[in-house]
C-alpha positions in Angstrom: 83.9 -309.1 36.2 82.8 -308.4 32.6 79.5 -306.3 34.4 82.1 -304.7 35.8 84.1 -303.9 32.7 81.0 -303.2 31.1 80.3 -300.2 33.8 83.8 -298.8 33.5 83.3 -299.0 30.4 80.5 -297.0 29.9 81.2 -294.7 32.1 84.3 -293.7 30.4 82.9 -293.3 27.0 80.2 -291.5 28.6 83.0 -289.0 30.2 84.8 -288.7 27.1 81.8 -288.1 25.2 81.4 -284.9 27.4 85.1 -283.8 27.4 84.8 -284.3 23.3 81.7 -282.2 24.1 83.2 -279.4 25.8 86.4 -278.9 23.8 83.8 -279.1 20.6 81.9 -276.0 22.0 85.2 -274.3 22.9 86.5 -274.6 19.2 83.1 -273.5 18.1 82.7 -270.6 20.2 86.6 -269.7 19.3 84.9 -266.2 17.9 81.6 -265.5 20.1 82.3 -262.4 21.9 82.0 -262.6 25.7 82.4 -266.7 25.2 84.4 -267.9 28.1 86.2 -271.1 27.7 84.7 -274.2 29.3 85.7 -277.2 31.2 84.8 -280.4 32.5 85.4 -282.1 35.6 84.7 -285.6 36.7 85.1 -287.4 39.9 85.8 -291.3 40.4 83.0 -293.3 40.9 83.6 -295.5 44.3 84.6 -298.7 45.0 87.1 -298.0 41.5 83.3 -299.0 39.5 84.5 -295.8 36.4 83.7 -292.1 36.2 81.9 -290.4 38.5 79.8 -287.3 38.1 80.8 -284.7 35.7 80.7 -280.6 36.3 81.1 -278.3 33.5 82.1 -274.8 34.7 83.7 -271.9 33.1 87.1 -271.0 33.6 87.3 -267.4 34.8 89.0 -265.7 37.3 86.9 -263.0 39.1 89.5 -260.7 39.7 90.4 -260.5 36.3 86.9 -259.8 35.2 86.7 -257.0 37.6 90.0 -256.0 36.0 89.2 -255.9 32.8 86.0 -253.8 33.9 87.9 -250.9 35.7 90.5 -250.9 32.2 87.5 -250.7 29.9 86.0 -248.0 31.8 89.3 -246.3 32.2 89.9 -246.7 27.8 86.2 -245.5 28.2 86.9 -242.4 29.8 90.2 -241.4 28.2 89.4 -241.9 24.9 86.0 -239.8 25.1 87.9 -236.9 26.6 91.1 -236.9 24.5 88.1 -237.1 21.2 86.3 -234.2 22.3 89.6 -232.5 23.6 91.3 -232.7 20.3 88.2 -230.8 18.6 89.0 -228.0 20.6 92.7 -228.1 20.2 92.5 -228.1 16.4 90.3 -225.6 16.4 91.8 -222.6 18.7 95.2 -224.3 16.6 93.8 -222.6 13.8 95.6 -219.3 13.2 92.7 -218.7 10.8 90.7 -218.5 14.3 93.2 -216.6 16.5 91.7 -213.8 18.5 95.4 -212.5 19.5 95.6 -212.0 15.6 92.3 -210.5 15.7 93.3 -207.8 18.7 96.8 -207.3 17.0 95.4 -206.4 13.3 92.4 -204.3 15.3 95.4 -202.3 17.3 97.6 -202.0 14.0 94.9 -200.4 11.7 94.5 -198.6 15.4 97.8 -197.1 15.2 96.9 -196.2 11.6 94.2 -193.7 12.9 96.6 -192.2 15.1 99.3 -190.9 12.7 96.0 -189.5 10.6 93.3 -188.4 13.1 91.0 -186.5 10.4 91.4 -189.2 7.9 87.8 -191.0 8.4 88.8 -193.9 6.4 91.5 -194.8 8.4 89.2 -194.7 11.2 86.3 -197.0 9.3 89.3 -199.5 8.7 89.4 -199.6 12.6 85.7 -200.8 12.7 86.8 -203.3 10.3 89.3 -205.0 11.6 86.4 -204.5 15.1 84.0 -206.2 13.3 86.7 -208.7 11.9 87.5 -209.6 15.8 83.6 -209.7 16.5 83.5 -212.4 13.9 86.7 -214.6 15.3 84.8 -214.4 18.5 81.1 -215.5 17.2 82.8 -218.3 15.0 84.7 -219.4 17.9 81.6 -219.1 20.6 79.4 -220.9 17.8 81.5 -223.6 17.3 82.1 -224.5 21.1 78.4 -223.7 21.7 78.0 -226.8 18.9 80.2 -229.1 20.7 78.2 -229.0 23.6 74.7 -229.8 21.4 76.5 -232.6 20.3 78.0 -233.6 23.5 74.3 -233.3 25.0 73.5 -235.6 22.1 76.1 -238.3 22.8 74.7 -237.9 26.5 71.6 -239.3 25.5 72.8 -242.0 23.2 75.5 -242.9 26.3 72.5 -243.2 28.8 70.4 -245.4 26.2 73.1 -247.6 25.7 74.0 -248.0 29.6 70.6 -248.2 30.6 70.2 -251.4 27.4 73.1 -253.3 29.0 71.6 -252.4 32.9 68.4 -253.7 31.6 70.0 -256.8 29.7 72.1 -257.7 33.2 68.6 -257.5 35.4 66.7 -259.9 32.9 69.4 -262.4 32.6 70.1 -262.3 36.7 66.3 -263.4 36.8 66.8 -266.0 33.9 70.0 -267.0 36.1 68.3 -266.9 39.6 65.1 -269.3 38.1 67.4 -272.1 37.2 68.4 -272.4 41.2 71.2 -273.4 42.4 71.0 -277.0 43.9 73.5 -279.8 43.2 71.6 -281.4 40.7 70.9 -278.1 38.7 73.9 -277.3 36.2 74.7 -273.7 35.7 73.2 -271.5 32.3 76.8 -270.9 31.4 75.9 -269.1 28.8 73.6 -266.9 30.3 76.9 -266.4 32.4 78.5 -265.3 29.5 75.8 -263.2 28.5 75.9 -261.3 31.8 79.5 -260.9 31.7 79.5 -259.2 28.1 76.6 -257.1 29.2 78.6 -256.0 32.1 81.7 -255.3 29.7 79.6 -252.8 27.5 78.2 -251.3 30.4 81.7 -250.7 32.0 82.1 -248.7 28.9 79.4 -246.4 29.9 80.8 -245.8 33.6 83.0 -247.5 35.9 80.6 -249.9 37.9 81.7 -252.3 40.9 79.5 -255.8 41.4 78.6 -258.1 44.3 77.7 -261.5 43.9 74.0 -262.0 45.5 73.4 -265.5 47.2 70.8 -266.7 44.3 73.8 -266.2 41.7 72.7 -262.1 40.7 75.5 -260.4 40.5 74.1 -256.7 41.5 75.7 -253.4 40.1 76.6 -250.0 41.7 77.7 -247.1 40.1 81.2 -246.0 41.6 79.4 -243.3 43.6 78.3 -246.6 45.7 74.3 -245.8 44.1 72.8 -248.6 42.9 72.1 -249.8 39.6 70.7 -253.0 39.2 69.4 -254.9 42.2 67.8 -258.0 43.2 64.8 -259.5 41.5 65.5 -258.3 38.0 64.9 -254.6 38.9 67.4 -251.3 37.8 67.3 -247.9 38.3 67.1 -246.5 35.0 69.4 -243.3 33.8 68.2 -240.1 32.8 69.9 -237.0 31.1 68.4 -233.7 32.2 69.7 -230.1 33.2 68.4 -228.6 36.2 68.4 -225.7 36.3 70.0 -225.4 32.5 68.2 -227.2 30.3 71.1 -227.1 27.8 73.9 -228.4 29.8 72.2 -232.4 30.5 73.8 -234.2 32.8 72.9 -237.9 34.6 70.4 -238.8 37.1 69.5 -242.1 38.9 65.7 -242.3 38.1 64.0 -244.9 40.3 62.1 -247.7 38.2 59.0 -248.0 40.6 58.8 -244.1 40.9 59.7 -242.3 38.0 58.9 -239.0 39.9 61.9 -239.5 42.3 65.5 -238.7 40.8 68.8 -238.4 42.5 71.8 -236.4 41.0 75.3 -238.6 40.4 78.3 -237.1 40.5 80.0 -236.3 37.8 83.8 -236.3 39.0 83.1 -240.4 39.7 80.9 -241.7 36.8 84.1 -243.2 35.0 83.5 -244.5 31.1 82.1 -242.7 28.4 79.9 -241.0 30.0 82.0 -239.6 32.5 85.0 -239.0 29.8 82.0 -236.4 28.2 81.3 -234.7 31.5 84.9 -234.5 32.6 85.6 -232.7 29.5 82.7 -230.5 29.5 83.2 -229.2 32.8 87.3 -229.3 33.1 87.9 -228.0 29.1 84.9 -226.9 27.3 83.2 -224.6 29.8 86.0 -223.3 31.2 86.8 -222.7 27.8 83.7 -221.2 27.3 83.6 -218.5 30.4 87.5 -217.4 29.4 85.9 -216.2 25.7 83.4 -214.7 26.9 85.4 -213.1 29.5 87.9 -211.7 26.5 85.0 -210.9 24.8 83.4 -208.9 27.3 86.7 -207.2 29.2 87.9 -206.3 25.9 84.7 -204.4 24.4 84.6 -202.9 28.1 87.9 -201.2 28.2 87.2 -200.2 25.0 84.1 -198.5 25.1 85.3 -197.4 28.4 88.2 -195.6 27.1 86.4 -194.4 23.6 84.2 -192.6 26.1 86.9 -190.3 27.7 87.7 -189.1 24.1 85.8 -186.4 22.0 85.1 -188.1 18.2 85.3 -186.5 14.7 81.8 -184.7 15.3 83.2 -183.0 18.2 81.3 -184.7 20.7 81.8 -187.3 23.6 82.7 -190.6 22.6 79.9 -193.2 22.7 80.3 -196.8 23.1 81.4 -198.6 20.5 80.5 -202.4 21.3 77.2 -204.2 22.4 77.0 -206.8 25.2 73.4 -208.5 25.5 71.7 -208.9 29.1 72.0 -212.5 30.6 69.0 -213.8 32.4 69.2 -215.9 35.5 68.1 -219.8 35.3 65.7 -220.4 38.0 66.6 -224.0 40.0 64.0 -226.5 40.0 63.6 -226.4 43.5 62.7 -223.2 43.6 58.9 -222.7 45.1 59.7 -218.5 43.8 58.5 -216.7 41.0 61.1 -214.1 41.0 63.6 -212.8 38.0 67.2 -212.3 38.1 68.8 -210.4 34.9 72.2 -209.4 35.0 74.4 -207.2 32.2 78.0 -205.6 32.6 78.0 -203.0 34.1 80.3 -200.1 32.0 83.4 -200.0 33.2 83.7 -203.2 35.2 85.1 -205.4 32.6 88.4 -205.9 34.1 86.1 -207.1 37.4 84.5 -210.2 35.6 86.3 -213.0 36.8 86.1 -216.4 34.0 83.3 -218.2 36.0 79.3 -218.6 36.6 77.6 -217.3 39.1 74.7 -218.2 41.8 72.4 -216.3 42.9 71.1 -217.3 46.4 67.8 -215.7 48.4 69.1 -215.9 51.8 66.5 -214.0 53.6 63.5 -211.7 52.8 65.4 -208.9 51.9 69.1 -210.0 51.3 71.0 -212.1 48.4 74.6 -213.6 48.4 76.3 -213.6 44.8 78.7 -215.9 44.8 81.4 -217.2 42.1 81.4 -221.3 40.7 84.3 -223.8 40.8 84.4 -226.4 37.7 82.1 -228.3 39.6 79.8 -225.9 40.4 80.4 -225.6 43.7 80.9 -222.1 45.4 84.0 -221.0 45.7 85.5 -220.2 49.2 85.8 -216.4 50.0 84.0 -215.0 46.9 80.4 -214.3 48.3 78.9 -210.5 47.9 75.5 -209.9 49.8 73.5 -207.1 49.5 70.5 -205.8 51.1 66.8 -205.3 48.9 64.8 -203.1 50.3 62.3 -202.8 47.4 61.5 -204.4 43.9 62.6 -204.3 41.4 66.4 -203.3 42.8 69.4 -203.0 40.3 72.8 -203.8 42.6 76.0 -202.9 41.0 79.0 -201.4 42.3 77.7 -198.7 43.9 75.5 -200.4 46.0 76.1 -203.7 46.7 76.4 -204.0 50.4 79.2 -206.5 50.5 81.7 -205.1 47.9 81.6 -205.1 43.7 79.3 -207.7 42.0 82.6 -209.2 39.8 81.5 -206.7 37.2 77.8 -206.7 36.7 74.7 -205.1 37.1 72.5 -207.6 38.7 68.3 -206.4 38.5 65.7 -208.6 40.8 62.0 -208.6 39.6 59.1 -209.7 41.3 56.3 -208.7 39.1 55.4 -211.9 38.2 55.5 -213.4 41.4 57.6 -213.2 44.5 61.1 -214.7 45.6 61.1 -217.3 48.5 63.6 -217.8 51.2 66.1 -220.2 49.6 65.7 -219.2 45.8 69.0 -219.9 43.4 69.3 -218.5 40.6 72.7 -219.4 37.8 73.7 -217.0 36.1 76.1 -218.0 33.2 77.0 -214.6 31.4 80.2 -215.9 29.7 78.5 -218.7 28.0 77.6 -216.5 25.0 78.6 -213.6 25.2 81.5 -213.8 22.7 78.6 -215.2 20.8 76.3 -211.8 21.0 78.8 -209.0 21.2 78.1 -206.8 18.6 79.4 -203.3 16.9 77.3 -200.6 18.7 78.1 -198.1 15.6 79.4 -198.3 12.1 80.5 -195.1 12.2 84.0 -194.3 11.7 83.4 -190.6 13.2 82.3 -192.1 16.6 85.9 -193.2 16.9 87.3 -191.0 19.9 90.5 -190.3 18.8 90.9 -186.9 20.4 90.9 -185.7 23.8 88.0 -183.7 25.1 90.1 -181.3 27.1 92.2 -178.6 25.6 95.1 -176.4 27.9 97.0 -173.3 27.2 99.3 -171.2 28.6 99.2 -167.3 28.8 101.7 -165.7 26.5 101.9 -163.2 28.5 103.4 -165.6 31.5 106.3 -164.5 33.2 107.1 -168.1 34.2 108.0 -171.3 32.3 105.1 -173.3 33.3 102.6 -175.1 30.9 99.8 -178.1 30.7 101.5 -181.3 32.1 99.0 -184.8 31.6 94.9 -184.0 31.4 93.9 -187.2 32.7 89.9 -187.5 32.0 88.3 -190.4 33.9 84.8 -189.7 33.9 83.0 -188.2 30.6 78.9 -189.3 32.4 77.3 -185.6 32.2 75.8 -187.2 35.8 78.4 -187.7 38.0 80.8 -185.0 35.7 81.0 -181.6 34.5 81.1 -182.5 31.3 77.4 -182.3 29.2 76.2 -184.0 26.8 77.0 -183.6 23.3 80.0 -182.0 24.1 80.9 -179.3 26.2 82.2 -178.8 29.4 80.1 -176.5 32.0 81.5 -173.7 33.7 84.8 -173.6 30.7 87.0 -172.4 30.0 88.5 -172.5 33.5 91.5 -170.0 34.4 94.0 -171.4 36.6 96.2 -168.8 37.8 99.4 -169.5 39.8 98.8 -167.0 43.2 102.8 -167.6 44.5 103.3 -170.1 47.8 103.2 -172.8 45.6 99.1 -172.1 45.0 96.7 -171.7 42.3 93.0 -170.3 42.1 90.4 -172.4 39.8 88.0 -169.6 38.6 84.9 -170.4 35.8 84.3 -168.5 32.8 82.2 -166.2 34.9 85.3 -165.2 36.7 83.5 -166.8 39.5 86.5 -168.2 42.4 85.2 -172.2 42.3 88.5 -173.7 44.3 92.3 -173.0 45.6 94.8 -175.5 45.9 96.6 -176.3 49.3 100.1 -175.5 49.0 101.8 -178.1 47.1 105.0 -178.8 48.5 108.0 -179.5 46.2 107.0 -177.6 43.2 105.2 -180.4 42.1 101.9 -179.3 40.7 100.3 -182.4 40.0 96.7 -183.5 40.9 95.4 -179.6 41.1 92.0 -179.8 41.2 92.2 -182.6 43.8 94.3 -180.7 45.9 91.5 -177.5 45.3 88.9 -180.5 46.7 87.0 -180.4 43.1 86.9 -184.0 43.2 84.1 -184.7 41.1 85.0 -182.8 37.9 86.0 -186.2 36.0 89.5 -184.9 34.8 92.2 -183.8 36.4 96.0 -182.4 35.5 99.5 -181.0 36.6 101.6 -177.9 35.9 104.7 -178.4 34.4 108.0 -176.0 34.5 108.0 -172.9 37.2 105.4 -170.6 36.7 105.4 -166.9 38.7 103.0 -165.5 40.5 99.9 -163.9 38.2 100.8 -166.2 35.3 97.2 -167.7 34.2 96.4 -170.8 32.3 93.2 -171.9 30.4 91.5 -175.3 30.1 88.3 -175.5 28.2 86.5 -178.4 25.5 88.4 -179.1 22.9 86.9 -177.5 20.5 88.3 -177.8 16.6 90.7 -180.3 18.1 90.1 -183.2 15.3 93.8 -183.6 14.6 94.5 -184.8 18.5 95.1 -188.4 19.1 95.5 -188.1 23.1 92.7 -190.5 23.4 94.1 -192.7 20.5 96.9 -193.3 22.2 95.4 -194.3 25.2 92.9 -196.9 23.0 96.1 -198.0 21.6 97.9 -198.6 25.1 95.0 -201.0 25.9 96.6 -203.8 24.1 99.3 -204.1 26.8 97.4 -203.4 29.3 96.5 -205.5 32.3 92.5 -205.3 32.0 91.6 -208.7 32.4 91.3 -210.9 35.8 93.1 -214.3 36.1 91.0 -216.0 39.0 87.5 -214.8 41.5 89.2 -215.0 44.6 92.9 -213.9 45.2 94.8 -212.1 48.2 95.4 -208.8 48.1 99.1 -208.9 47.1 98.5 -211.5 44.2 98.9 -211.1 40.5 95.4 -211.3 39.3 94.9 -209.3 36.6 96.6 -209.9 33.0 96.4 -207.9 29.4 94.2 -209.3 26.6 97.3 -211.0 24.7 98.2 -213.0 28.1 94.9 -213.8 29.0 94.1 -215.5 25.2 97.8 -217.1 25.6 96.5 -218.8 28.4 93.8 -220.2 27.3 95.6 -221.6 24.4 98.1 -223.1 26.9 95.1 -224.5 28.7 93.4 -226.2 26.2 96.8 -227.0 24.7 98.3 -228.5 28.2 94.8 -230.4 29.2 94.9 -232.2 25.5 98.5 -233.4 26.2 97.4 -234.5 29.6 94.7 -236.8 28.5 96.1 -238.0 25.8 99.3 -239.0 27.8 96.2 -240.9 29.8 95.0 -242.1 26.7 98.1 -244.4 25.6 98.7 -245.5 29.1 94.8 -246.6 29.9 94.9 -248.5 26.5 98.3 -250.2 27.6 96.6 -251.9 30.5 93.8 -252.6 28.6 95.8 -254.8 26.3 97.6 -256.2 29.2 94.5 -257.2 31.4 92.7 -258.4 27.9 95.5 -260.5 27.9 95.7 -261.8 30.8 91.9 -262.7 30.7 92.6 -264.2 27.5 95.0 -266.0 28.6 92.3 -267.5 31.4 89.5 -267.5 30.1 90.2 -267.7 26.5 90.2 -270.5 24.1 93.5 -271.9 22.7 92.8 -273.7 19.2 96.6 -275.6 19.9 95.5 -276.7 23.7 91.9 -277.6 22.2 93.0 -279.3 19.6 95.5 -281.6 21.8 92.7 -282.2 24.0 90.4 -283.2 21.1 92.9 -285.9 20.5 93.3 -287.0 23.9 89.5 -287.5 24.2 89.8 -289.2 20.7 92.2 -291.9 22.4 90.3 -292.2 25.6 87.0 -292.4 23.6 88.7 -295.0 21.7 90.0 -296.7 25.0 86.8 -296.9 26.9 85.3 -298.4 23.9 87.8 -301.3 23.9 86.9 -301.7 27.4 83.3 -302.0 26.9 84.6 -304.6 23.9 86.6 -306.9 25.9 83.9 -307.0 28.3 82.0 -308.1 26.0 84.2 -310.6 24.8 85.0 -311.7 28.1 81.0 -312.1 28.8 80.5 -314.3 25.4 83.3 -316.5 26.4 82.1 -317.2 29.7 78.9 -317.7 27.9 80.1 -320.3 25.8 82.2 -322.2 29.1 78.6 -322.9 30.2 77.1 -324.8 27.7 
């Protein structure tokens, strides 16, 4: 009996050693990060002869790990975005920074002019407040062009870090997988532990799901289903490079046997930091991006375009009075080409240029599709152009691009240093920087085009009431025009003379009969030279009042005309104007153009509406994180109160085996002493 005592005994101070054990390495551990809490389990031994074997095992639940995962990655994501958003939104918050402030100054010192056309200095405090709104654009541009350097650099230091944990996961699943996993081999629990945590900071990379391998690796996968780290200790490491923009990085699954081989990941489903950067670059920042360079571009358009239609304080055509650089295509990696693609504005499409990038695509020998980019870089439905080459190098613009306008650029292919292939893609990104390089073409205040280049006049000597209605010029180009270059006008001064039937003859200042109206019904002379078939002139006008037969009028350069504002008033009008477009594919009945006032509201609203939205993310992403921390806490956590209870329940049970194994001792020495 007392052998018996003696095993229980032993046993159970043997079992309450390890209890005593185990809660001591709870309580230790109380602050390790990534500790989960321990217990110990023992069966009875049989035929009632003490304790059993004893299993220590963590106390986790799987599904809350996962949990936790997904919430980290989510906090992950959120709080990366709403970061980088809020740089934005405090920046184009700035009034200090507003180009609508910019425009209005440039349009008041604009109206300025206007009341005092000769004054020069009025005009030079136009170029001012231009070169003012050049500067709100370049700070701007330069300052979102610097968030993406730096978001390039957390890119890098995101990958590092995902590809450290990746790395740390492999080595301890072959550390894990060594020990086996028979019944006589306990479990590295803290090489569990180890993983776990590893897996934590890696699900604050990108949102990753795991499957428990039959050796006890637990085996990763990106949430685009690619894998991550697999069996045997082996990952796919992580890289950061832009193809075919070596300035916009973005992540690639790199293969660790074959370094060579690289498979893109998609962006929209990374989840974590890493995919909080990307979502922002490509939903906020870009966009944000292409819609300043589109103000900037649209804006110096319509206003060169319209300078140009006036005659300036020298007397001569207006010139253009802001830069734009030329944008060269990025050639895709894949490409087995040599060809070029360049691309600038082409004058007087700036209300064309939709706010998006572009992709050039070689789509037989001697065709090309141009076609406009989603967010994700995807082609957008419906917006393809394709034009014919039948020689290099070919410029395509407007006028010749087979399938319609080129969203407002002149696109140039090269081939002299080497040839374009079937299948060549080119990106063209011409918003990027633009607001970045647009530059004052002229500090002079004389090339201001305040005047009109046309003057009219009426015959005193007419019997009639009629006079000069509207001279609308729309085309100044000495090439396609009759005007020439300074300034002059060939063939002027023109006599109109009214002929009766509601007719008039155009004849040149050689008296030479160039056109006669049809009859123009009504008594509304409007559109004369059109209605004469001179279509090509590059102005036209109307009539006003009732003129009589034999009355003449005269219409020549407007020579001496430097108190005229026509054209002022026109540059002014601009600011109201819609000479912007909203999106690259729209029906034909849609809204899609906007003025510059609306189209740099919306953008504020933009950025303004996506920073709310992620920040409304934010709080709520971070409220389940608290509440699945919790409950994992709860779990797998250790409680000092439920330790401590348990230390003193292993005390008394410690105590009480002891006294067992005493008594059998007693027991023994008194059966001892019966026998002698």
């Amino acid at each position: 009996m007392s052998d018996n005592l003696l095993k229980i005994g032993t046993s159970g101070v043997l079992a309450s050693n390890g209890l005593l054990s185990t809660t001591s390495n709870n309580i230790a551990n109380l602050n390790t990060k990534g500790y989960i809490r321990q217990s110990t389990e023992y069966d009875s031994a049989i035929l009632g002869m003490g304790v059993g074997r004893g299993t220590t095992d963590r106390i986790v639940n799987e599904f809350t790990l996962r949990q936790l995962r997904r919430d980290t990655s989510n906090v992950g994501f959120t709080s990366q975005y709403l970061s980088e958003a809020t740089r934005v939104d405090t920046l184009f918050a700035n009034s200090a920074n507003s180009i609508s402030t910019g425009v209005t100054d440039l349009f008041k010192q604009l109206q300025a002019a206007n009341n005092d056309p000769a004054n020069n200095s009025s005009r030079q405090l136009v170029l001012g407040s231009s070169q003012t709104l050049i500067n709100k654009f370049n700070t701007l541009s330069n300052l979102v062009l610097e968030q993406r350097t730096y978001i390039n650099q957390q890119l890098d230091t995101y990958v590092n870090e995902a590809n450290s944990a990746a790395g740390t996961v492999a080595l301890l699943n072959k550390e894990i997988a060594s020990y086996g996993s028979g019944i006589n081999t306990p479990p590295p629990l803290d090489l569990l532990d180890k993983r776990d945590e590893a897996l934590r900071k890696l699900s604050e990379m990108m949102e990753i799901t795991t499957l428990d391998a039959n050796n006890g690796e637990k085996l990763v996968f990106l949430a685009t289903g690619q894998s991550l780290v697999l069996e045997q200790g082996k990952f796919n490491m992580l890289s950061a490079e832009g193809d075919p923009d070596i300035d916009r990085k973005v992540v690639k699954l790199q293969l660790d046997f074959n370094s060579n081989v690289k498979i893109d990941v998609d962006s929209n489903s990374l989840g974590g930091k890493v995919g909080g950067l990307l979502e922002f670059r490509a939903k906020m920042l870009e966009p944000t991006q292409n819609r300043l360079g589109q103000l900037a571009l649209a804006f110096g358009d319509s206003f060169n375009t319209q300078n140009k239609l006036g005659m300036d304080a020298n007397g001569q055509l207006g010139k253009d009075i802001f830069a734009f650089p030329t944008f060269t295509g990025l050639s895709v990696e894949r490409n087995t080409g040599a060809g070029q693609v360049t691309a600038k504005l082409e004058p007087g499409r700036g209300v064309d240029i939709p706010p998006n990038d572009f992709v050039v695509t070689f789509t037989a020998p001697d065709q090309f599709t141009m076609e406009a980019l989603d967010d994700n870089g995807k082609a957008i439905a419906g917006s393809a152009v394709t034009s014919t080459i039948t020689g290099y190098p070919a410029t395509f613009n407007t006028g010749n691009a087979t399938g319609g306008f080129l969203y407002g650029f002149e696109v140039t292919l090269d081939d002299s240093l080497g040839a374009f292939a079937n299948g060549d893609q080119f990106i063209l990104k011409p918003l990027t920087s633009a607001a970045q390089n647009i530059r004052l073409a002229t500090t002079r205040g004389e090339d201001l085009a305040l005047a009109g280049p046309l003057r009219g006049d009426f015959n005193i000597n007419n019997l009639g009431n009629g006079k000069f209605g509207d001279i609308k010029v729309t085309d100044t180009d000495p090439a396609t025009s009759i005007f020439s270059a300074p300034g002059s006008l060939d063939g002027a001064p023109y006599e109109i003379r009214f002929i009766g039937g509601d007719q008039f003859e155009i004849r040149d200042s050689a008296n030479t009969l160039v056109g006669t109206t049809a009859v123009m019904a009504g008594g509304q002379y409007n559109n004369i030279l059109a209605s004469a078939g001179l279509n090509n002139y590059g102005f036209d006008f109307s009539i006003t009042g009732v003129p009589k037969a034999g009355d003449t009028f005269t219409l020549g350069y407007n020579d001496g005309g430097f108190k005229d504002n026509r054209n002022g008033l026109k540059l002014g009008q601009l600011q109201t104007t819609d000479t912007m477009r909203k999106t690259a594919v729209a029906s034909a009945t849609a809204d899609n153009k906007y003025s510059f006032n609306e189209a740099y509201g919306a953008m504020v609203g933009f950025i303004g509406e996506k920073t709310s939205q992620i920040r409304v993310a934010a709080q709520s992403s971070n409220s389940l994180l608290e509440q699945s921390t919790a409950w994992h806490e709860s779990v797998s956590g250790v409680n000092l109160d439920e330790e401590a209870a348990n230390l003193i329940r292993f005390q008394q049970s410690y105590a009480a085996a002891a006294k067992i194994i005493s008594t059998s001792q007693t027991i023994f020495d008194t059966l001892l002493a019966a026998a002698r």
